[in-house]
C-alpha positions in Angstrom: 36.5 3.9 -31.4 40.5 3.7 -31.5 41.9 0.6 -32.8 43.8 -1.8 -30.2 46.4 -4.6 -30.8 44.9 -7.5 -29.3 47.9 -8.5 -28.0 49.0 -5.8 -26.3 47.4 -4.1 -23.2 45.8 -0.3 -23.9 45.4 2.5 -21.6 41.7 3.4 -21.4 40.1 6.5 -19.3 36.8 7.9 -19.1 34.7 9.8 -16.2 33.7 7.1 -14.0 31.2 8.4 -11.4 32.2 11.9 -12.1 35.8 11.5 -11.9 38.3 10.6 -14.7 39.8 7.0 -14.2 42.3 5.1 -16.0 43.9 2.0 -16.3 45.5 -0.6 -18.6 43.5 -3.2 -19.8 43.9 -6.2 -22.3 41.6 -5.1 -25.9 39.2 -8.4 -24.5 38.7 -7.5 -21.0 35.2 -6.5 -20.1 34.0 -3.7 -18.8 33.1 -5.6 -15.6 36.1 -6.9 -14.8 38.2 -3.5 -15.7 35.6 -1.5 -13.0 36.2 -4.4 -10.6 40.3 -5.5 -10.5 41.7 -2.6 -12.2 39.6 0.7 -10.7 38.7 -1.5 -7.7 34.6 -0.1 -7.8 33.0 -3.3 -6.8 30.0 -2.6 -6.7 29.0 -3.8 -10.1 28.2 -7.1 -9.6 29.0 -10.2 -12.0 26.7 -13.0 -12.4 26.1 -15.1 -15.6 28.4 -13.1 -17.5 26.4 -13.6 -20.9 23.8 -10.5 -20.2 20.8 -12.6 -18.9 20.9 -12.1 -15.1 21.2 -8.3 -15.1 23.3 -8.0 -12.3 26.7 -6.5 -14.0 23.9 -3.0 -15.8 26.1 -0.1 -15.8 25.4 3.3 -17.1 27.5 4.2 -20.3 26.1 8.1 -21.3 23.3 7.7 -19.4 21.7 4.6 -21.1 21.7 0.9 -19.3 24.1 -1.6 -20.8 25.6 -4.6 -19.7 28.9 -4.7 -18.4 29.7 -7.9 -18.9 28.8 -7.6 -22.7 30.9 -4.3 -23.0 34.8 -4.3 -23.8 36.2 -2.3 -21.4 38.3 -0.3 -24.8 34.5 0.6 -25.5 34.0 2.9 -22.8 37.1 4.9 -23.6 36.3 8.8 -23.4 32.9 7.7 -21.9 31.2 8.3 -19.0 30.3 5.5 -16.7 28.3 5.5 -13.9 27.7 2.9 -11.0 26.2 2.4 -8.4 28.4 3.3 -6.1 27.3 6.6 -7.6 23.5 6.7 -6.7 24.0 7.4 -2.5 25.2 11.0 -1.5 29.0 11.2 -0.5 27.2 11.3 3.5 26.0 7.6 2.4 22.1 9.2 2.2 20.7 7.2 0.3 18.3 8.2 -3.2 14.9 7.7 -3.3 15.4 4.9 -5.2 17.6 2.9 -3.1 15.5 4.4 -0.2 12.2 3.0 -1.5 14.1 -0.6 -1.8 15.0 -0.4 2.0 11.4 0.8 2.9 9.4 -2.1 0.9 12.0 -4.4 1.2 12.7 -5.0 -2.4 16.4 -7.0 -1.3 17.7 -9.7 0.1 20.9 -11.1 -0.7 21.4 -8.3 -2.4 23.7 -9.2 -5.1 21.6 -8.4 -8.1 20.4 -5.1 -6.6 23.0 -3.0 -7.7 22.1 -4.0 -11.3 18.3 -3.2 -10.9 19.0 -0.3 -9.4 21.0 1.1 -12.4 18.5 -0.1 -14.8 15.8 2.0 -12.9 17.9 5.3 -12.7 18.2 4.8 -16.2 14.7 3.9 -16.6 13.2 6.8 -14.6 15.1 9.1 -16.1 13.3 8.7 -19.2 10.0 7.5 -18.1 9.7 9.4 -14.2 5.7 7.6 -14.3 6.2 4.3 -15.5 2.7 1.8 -14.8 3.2 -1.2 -13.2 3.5 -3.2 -16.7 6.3 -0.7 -17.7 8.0 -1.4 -14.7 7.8 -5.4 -14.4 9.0 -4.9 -18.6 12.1 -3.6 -17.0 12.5 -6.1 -14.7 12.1 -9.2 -16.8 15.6 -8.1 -17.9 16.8 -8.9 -14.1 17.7 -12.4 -12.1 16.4 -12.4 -8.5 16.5 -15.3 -6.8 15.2 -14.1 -3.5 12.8 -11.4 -3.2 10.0 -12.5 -5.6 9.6 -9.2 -6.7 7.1 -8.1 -5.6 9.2 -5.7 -3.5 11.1 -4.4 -6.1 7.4 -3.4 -8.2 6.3 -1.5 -5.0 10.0 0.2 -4.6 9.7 1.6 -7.8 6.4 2.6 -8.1 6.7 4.5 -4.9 10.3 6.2 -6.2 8.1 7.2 -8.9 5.3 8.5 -7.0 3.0 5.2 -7.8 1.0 3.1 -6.0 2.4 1.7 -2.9 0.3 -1.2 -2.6 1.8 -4.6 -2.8 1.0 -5.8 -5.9 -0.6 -9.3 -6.6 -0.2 -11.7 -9.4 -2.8 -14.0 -10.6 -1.1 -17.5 -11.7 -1.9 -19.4 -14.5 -3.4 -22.3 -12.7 -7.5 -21.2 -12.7 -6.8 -17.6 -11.7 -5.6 -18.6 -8.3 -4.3 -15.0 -6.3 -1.4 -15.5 -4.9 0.0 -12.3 -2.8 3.0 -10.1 -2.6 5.3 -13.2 -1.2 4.3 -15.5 -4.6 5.4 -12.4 -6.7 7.2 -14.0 -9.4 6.4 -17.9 -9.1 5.5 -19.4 -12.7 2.6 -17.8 -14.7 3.1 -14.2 -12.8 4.0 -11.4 -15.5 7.4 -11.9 -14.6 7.6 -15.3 -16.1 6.3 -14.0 -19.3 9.4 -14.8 -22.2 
């Protein structure tokens, strides 16, 4: 990585959604804010901006990171991928993003566009993951509307899973709670 003069602003470019960008950036602005205000791809969402809620993932090289953690410098030469990247120029959506809209794994939709990103990434490298794998994956993720649930059976069917809507068995005497509990206290999700 090139050194940069933390008072001065430094032109950064790299291949953002397979075409070079570039802008000029402070050496402390994140990589959030540079994709947002400076490129003007919005889609990247910002929520707690301390890399809990998962809202702001990114692709850097192919591998999840987030963006609100990462100095925009960092990404210099890089290649950065969105999700504004994941739909076909036609807006046809991927399987991914097509098994969210079938089993209904958004609301709100603000911290989609971070799962989303966390899954390409995470089906790249594991294109079978179980149901544990893929609620592993998701404790790294926020959602404060869908439960879940919808999100576990999205992903499993993009990978070719079970489509079943999953239960989860709370902690208070093994009590079932279905799909629309997904989530609530003693589910897996909860786990720290």
């Amino acid at each position: 990585m090139r050194r940069v003069n933390k008072d001065e602003r430094t032109r950064i470019g790299f291949t953002l959604n397979g075409r070079a960008v570039s802008g000029d950036a402070e050496s402390r602005m994140l990589l959030t804010d540079f994709l947002r205000y400076v490129i003007g791809a919005t889609g990247t969402h910002v929520g707690c901006e301390h890399g809990v809620c998962g809202c702001c993932t990114v692709l850097i090289d192919d591998i999840a990171v987030r963006g609100c953690l990462t100095l925009a410098v960092q990404a210099e030469g890089r290649t950065v991928t969105t999700v504004e990247s994941l739909a076909a120029p036609d807006g046809t959506l991927n399987p991914l993003q097509l098994a969210f809209q079938q089993h209904h794994a958004l609301q709100c939709g603000f911290c989609t566009p971070g799962i989303l990103m966390s899954f390409t990434d995470y089906l790249a490298r594991n294109p079978h993951p179980t149901e544990d794998e893929i609620r592993d994956v998701l404790s790294g993720h926020l959602c404060r509307c869908t439960g879940y649930a919808g999100i576990v059976a999205a992903v499993l069917a993009a990978s070719g899973g079970s489509t079943k809507q999953p239960s989860v068995v709370s902690a208070k005497a093994g009590t079932q709670y279905g799909a629309s509990r997904a989530g609530v206290t003693g589910s897996p999700l909860s786990r720290g």
